[in-house]
C-alpha positions as CSV (number, residue, x, y, z in Angstrom):
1,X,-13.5,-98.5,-20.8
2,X,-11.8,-95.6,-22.6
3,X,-9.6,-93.4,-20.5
4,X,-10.7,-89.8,-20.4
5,X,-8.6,-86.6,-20.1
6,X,-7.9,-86.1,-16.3
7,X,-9.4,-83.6,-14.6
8,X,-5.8,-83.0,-12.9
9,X,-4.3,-82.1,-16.9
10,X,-6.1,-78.8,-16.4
11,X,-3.8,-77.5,-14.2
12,X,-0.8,-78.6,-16.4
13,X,1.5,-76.2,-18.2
14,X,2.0,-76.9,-21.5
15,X,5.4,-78.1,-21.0
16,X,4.6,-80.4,-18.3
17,X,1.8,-82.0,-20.6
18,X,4.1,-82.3,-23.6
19,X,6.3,-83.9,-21.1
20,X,3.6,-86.1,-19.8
21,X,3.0,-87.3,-23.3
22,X,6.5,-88.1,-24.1
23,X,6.6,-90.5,-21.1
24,X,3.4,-92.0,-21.8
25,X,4.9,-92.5,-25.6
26,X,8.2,-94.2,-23.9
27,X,6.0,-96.4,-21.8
28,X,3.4,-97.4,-24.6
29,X,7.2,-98.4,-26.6
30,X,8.1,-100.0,-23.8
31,X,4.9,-102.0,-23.2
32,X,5.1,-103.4,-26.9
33,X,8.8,-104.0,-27.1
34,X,8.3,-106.2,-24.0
35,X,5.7,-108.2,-25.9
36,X,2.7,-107.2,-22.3
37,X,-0.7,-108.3,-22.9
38,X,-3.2,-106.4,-25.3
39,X,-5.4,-105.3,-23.2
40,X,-2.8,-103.7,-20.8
41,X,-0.9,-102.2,-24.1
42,X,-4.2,-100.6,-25.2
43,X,-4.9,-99.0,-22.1
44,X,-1.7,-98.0,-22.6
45,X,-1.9,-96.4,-25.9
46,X,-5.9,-94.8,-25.2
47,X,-3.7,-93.0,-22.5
48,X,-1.3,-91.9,-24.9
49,X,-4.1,-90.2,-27.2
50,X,-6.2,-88.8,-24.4
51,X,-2.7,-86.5,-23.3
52,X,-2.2,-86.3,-27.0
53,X,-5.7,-84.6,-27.4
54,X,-5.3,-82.7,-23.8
55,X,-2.2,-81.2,-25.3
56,X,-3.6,-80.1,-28.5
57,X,-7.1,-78.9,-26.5
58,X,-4.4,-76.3,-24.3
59,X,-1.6,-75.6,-27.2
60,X,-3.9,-76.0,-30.5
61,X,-1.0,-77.7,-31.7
62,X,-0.7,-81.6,-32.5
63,X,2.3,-83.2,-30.3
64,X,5.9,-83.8,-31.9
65,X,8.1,-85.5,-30.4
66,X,11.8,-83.5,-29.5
67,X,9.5,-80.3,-30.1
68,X,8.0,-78.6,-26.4
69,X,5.3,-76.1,-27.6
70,X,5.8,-73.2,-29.6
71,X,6.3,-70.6,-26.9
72,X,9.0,-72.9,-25.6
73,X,10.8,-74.0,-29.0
74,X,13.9,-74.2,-28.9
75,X,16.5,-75.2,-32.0
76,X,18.9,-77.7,-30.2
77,X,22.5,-78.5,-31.1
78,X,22.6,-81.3,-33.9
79,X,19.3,-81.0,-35.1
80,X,18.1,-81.2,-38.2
81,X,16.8,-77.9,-39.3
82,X,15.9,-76.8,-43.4
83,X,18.4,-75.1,-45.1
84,X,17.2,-71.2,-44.9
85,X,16.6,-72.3,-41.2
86,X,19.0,-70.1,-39.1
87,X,20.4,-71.9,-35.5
88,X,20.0,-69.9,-32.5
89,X,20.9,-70.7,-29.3
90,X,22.4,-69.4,-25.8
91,X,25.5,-70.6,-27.0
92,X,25.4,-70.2,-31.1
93,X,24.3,-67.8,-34.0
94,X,24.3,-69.5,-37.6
95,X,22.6,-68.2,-40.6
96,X,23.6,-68.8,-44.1
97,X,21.6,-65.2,-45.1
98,X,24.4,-62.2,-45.9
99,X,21.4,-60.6,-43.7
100,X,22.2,-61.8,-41.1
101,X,19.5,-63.5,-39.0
102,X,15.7,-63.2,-40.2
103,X,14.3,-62.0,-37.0
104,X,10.2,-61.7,-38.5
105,X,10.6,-65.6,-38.6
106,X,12.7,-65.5,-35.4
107,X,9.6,-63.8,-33.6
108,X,6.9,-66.5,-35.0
109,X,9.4,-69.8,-34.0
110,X,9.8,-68.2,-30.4
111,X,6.5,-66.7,-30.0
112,X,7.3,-63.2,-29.1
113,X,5.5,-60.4,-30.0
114,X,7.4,-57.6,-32.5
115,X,7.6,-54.0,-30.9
116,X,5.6,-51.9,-33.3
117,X,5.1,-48.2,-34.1
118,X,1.9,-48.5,-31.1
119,X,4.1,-49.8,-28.6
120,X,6.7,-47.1,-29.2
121,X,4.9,-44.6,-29.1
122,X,3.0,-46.0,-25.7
123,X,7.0,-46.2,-24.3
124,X,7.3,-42.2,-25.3
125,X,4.3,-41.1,-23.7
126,X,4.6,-43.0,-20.6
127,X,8.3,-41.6,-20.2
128,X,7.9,-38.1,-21.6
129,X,11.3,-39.2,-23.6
130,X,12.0,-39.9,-26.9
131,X,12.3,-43.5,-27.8
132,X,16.1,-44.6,-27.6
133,X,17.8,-45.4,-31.1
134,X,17.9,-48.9,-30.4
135,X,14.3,-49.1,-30.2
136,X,13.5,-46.4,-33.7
137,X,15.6,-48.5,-35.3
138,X,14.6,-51.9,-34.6
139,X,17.6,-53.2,-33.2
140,X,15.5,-54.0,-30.2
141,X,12.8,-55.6,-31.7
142,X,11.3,-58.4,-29.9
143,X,9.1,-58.3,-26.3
144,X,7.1,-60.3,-23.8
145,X,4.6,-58.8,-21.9
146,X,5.8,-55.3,-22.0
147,X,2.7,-53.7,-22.4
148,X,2.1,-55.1,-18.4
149,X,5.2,-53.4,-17.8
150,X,3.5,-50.3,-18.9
151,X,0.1,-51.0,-17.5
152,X,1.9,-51.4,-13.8
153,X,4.1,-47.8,-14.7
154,X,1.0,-45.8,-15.7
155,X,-0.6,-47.3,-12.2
156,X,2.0,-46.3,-9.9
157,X,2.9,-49.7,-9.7
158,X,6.9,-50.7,-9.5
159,X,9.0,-53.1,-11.8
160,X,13.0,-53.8,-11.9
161,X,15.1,-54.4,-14.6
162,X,17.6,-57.8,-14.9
163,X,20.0,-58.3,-17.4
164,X,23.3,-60.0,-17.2
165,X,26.7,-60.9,-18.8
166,X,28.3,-64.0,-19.1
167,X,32.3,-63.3,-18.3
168,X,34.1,-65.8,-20.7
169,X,37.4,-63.1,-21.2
170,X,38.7,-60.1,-19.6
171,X,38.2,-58.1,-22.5
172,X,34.6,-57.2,-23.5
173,X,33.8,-55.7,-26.8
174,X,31.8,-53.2,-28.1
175,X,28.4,-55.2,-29.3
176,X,28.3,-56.1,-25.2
177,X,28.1,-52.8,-24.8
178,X,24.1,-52.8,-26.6
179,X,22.1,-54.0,-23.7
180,X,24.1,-52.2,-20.9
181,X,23.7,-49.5,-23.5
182,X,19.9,-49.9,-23.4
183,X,19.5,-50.8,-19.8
184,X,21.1,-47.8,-18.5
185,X,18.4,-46.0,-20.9
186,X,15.4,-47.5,-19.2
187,X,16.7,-47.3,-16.2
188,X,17.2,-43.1,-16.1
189,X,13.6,-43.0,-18.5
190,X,11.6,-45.3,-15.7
191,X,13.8,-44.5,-12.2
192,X,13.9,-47.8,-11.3
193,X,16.2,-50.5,-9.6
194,X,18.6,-52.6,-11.5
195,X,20.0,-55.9,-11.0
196,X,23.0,-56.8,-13.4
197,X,24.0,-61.2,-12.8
198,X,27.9,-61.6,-13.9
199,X,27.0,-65.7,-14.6
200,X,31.1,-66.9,-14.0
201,X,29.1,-70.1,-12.6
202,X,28.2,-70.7,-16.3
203,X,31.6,-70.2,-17.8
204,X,33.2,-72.0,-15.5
205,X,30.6,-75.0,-16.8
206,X,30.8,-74.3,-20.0
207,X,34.3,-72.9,-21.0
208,X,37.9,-74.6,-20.4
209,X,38.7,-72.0,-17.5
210,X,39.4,-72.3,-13.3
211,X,37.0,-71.4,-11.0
212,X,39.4,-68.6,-10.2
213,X,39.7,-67.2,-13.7
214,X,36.4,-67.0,-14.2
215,X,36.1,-64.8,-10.8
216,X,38.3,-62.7,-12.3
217,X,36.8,-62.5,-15.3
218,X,33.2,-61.2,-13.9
219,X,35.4,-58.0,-11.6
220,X,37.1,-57.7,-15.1
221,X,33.7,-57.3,-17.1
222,X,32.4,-55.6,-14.0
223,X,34.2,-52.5,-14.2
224,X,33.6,-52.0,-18.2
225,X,29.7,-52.4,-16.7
226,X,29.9,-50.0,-14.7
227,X,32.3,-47.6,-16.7
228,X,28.7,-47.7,-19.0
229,X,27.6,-45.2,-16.3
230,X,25.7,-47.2,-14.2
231,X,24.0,-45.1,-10.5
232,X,25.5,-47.2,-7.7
233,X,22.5,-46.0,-5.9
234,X,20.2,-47.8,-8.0
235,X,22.2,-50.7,-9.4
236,X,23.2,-54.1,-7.3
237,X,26.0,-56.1,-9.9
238,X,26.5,-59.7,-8.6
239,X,28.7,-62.9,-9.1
240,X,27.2,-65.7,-8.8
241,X,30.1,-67.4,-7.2
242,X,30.2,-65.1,-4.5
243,X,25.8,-64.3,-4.3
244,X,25.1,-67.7,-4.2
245,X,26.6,-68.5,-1.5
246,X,24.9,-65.6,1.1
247,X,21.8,-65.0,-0.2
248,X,19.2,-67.4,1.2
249,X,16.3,-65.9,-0.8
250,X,18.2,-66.3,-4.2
251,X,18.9,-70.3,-3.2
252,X,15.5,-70.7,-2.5
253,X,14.4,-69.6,-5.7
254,X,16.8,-71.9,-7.8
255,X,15.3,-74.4,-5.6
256,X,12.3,-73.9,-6.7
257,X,12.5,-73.8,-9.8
258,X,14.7,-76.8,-10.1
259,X,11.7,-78.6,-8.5
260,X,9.6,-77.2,-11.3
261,X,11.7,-78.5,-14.5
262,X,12.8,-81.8,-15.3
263,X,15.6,-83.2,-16.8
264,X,13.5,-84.2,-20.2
265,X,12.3,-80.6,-20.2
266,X,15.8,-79.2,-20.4
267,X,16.9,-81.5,-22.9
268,X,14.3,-80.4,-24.7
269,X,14.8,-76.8,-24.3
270,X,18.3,-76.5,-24.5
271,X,19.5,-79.6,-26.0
272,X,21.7,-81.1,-23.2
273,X,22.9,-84.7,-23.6
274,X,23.3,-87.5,-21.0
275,X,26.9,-86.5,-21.4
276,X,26.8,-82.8,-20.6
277,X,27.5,-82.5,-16.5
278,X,25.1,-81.8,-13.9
279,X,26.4,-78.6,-13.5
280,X,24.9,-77.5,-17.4
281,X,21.7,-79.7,-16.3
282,X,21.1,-77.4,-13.2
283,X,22.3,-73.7,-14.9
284,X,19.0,-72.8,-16.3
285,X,17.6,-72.4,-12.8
286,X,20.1,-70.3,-11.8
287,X,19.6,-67.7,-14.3
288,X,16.0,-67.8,-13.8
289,X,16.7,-67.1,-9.9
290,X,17.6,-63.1,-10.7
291,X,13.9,-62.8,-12.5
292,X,11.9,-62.9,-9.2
293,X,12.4,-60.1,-6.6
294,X,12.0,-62.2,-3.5
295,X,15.9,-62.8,-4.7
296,X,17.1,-59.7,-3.5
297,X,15.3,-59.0,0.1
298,X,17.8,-56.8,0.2
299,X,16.5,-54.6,-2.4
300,X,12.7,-55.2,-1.9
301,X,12.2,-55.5,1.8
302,X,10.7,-59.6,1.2
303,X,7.8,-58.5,-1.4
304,X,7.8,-61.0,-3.7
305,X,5.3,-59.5,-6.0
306,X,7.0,-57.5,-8.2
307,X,7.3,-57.7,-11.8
308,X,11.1,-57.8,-13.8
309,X,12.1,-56.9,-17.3
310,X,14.6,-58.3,-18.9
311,X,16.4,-56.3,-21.5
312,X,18.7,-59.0,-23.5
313,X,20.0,-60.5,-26.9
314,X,17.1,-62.9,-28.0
315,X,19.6,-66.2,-27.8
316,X,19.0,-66.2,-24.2
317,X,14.8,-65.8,-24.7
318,X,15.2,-70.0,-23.9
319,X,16.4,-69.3,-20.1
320,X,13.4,-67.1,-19.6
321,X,11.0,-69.2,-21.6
322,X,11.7,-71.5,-19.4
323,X,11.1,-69.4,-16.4
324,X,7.6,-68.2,-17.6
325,X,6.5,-71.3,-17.9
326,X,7.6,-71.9,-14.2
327,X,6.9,-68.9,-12.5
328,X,3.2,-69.3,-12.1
329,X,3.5,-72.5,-10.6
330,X,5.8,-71.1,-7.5
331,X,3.6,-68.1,-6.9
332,X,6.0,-65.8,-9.0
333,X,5.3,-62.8,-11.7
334,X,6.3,-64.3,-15.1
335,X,9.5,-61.8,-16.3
336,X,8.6,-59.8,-19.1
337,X,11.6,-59.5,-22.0
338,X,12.8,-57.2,-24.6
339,X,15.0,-58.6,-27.0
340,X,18.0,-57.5,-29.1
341,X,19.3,-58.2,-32.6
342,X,22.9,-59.8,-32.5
343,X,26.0,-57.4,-33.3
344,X,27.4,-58.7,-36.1
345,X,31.3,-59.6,-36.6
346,X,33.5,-57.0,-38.4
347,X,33.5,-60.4,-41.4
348,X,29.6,-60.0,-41.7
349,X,26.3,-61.2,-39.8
350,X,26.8,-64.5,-40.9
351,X,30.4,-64.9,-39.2
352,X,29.9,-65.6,-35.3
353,X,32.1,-63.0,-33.0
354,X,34.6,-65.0,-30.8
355,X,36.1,-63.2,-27.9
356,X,39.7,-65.2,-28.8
357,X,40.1,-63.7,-32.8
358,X,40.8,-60.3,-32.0
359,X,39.7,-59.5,-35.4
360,X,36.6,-60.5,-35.3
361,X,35.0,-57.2,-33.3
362,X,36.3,-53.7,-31.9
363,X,36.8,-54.8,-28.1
364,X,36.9,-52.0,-25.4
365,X,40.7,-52.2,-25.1
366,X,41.8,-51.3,-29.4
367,X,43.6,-48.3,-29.7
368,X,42.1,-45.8,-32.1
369,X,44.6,-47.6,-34.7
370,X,43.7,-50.8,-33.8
371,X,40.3,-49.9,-34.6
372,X,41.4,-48.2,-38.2
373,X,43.2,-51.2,-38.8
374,X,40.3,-53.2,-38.1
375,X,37.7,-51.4,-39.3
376,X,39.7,-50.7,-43.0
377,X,41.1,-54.6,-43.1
378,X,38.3,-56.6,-41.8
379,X,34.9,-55.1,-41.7
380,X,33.0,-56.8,-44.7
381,X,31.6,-54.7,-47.3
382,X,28.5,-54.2,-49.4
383,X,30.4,-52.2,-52.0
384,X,31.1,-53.3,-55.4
385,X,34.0,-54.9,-57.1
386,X,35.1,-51.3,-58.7
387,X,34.4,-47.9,-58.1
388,X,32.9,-47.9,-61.5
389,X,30.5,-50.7,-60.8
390,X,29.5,-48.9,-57.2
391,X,29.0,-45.5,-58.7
392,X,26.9,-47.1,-61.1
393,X,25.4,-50.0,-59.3
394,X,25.4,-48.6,-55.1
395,X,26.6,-50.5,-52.6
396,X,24.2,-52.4,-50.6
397,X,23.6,-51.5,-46.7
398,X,21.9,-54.7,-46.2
399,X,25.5,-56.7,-45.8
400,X,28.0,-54.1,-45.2
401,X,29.0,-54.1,-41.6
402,X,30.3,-50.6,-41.5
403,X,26.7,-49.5,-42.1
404,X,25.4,-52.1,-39.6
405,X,27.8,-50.8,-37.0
406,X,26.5,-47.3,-37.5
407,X,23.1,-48.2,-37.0
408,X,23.9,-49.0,-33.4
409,X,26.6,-46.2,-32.4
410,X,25.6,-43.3,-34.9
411,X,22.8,-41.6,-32.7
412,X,22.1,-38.8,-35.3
413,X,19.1,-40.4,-37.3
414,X,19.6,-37.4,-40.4
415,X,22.9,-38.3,-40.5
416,X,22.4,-42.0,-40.7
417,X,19.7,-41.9,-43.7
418,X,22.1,-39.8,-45.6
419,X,24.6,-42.0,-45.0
420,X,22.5,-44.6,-46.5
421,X,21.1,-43.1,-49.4
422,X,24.6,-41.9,-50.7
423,X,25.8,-45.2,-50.1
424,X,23.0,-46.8,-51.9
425,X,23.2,-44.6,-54.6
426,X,26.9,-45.2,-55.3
427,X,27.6,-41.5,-54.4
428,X,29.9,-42.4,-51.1
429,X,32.3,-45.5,-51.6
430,X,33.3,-48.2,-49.2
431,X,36.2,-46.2,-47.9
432,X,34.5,-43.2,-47.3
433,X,31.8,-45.3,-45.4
434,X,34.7,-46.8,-43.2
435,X,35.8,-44.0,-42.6
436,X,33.2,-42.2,-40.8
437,X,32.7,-45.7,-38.5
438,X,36.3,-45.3,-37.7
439,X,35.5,-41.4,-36.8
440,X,32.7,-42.8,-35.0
441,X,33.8,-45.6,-32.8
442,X,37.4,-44.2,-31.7
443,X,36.2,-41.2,-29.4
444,X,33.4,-43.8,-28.4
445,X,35.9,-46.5,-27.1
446,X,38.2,-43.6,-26.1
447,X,35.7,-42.1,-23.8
448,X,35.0,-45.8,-22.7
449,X,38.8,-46.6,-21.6
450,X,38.8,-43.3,-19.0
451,X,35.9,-43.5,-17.7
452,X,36.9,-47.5,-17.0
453,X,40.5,-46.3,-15.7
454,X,38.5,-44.0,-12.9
455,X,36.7,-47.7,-11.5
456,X,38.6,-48.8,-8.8
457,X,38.5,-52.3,-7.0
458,X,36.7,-50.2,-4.1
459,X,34.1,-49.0,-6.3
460,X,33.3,-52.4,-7.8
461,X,33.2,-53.6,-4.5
462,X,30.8,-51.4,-3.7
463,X,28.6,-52.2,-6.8
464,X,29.0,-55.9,-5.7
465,X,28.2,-55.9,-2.2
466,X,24.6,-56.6,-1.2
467,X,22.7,-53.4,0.3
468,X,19.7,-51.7,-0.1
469,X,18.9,-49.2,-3.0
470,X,17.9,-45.8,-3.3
471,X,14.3,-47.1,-3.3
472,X,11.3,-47.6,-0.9
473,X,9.6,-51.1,-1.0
């Protein structure tokens, strides 16, 4: 008799049926490679197409092997992709487009939904504040689930924020600056508690560094955090090396979740390999951990009901993928996300930023000639070949990075369009257009360096150590 879907597949995730086909795929393989019986290999295979059809029935999409559903798609290390295809990751940015990533087709591979004009607009009214630059100008562009973040606001009901930084040198530079930037902004706009995870756990895994250094690295990154102008009333910043270790409600959570994903599933997510270490195999939980309050007791007096957001870049959407699909399943809020455009390097969008070529960004420590220097040697440009051809031709805003970095530290919208449409119009040249970034970004790092040099060890200490907020739960 023909097997028929199991009752028990209903309560499957679509990750844990795409995994439960793969298996029964590697077991039908098996079955014939090993030359068993018919009858047993066609129960086999019936088995195979009844998950097959259970998964398209929940995903209304036909099973591929190496690719997890849609909301969980993920482009891994080494594979294949089409040539316009860009490669996205926790870990790497490639695009072959002078544009720079093309986040419309970003939003239908991850299954995210694009912040529109509506959902603006919704963010104004509930905060009786004008919408942040980042968000007018699309440079955060990408949510989950933040119209529930708004539902719960406009009912009185209370969310956190999460976002993190992953401390691979001492020296951060400015494009980390864009979700601290961000977060501090919904955090004044919503009045609500922040928890920031400094991930020197990861690095430590994933970078050639001591256990030590990394340490070091996250107080390092720590005090540029809070030099942002972060309220230590309202904002708990953690290590993971040191929170791990005391929080019992953090630890249960990895657990948890850990239970929740197997090692096929990550490999399919992220891409690991048998060779990668345990430690890599394991990570993903821990940066899920920070997304469900019952993490901080401290902060939430136990409740373990309510919902995060997660301001960050969209190469780390994967982790929290990952964790919506999970949270459910241990009794746990799914996060909601708002995601970021990458900061491009001062060589253009398609050049990835690397904290050990100095040239490749404006890091918070560049002295206002460093940044002239870089800014006039190294930022790529969208000019023409001669001022003839630009006055006659434009230049093109599109690819030039000077432009680009405007559009994330030039608050004055009027000031920006003009900007562009002299530029465009050949009217303003490449120098001129340099010129104002460099006016722009050295009082901006400037102002960043003193209020940095007034963070003592104390005060990050302070930051760091587990305690209740200004907040009643």
């Amino acid at each position: 008799m023909a097997d028929s879907p199991n009752s028990d597949l209903e309560s499957l995730s679509p990750l844990e049926l795409f995994e439960r086909v793969t298996e029964q795929g590697e077991k039908v393989r098996a079955l014939k490679a090993g030359k068993a019986p018919k009858d047993e290999i066609d129960v086999a295979v019936r088995r195979l197409l009844s998950l097959k059809l259970s998964y398209k029935t929940t995903t209304g999409q036909d099973y591929q092997a190496g690719l997890p559903p849609k909301d969980l798609v993920f482009i891994n290390n080494g594979t294949a992709k089409e040539e316009d295809e860009d490669l996205v990751d926790p870990w790497n940015v490639q695009t072959s487009n002078a544009k720079g990533v093309d986040y419309d087709k970003l939003i239908v591979r991850f299954g995210s939904s694009k912040i529109d004009t509506d959902l603006i607009n919704r963010i104004e009214r509930a905060t009786g504040q004008k919408p942040h630059h980042f968000l007018r100008r699309g440079i955060f562009f990408s949510h989950r689930d933040m119209d529930q973040v708004l539902d719960a606001y406009e009912n009185k009901k209370p969310f956190y924020l999460y976002t993190g930084r992953g401390p691979s040198s001492q020296a951060m530079h400015v494009g980390h600056l864009i979700p601290f930037m961000f977060t501090k902004w919904l955090q004044e706009v919503f009045d609500v508690p922040l928890v920031i995870q400094l991930t020197d756990d990861e690095k430590y895994l994933w970078k050639d560094m001591t256990v030590e250094k990394a340490y070091e690295y996250a107080r390092e990154n720590a005090k540029d955090i809070i030099a942002c102008g972060f309220d230590i009333n309202k904002t708990f910043i953690f290590s993971d090396l040191d929170y791990l270790g005391t929080s019992a409600g953090f630890y249960k959570n990895i657990v948890k979740v850990q239970k929740h994903v197997t090692f096929n599933q990550v490999k399919g997510i992220f891409g690991f390999t048998d060779s990668d270490c345990i430690g890599k195999i394991s990570f993903p939980a821990i940066q899920a951990a920070p997304s469900f309050s019952s993490s901080f007791p401290q902060i939430f007096n136990g409740k373990e009901n309510i919902q995060c957001l997660i301001p960050c870049a969209i190469d780390q959407d994967p982790y929290f993928r990952m964790t919506r699909d999970v949270a459910p399943r241990i009794g746990q809020p799914k996060p909601a996300l708002l995601h970021s455009v990458f900061f491009p390097a001062l060589q253009g969008a398609q050049t990835k930023m690397s904290a050990s070529d100095p040239n490749s960004s404006i890091f918070l420590t560049d002295t206002p000639k460093q940044i002239k220097t870089k800014i006039n040697k190294h930022a790529f440009s969208g000019g023409r070949d001669t001022i003839e051809e630009h006055r006659k031709y434009g230049g093109n805003c599109d690819v030039d990075v000077s432009f680009m970095y405007l559009t994330f530290f030039l608050e004055d919208d009027d000031r920006l369009e003009q900007l562009k449409q002299a530029y465009t119009s050949g009217e303003l040249l490449t120098g001129e257009l340099k010129k104002v970034l460099i006016e722009t970004m050295q009082p901006l790092v400037a102002a960043h360096q003193e209020r940095r040099k007034q963070v003592t060890d104390e005060i990050v200490k302070q930051f760091m150590t587990p305690r209740k907020l200004a907040f009643e739960f």
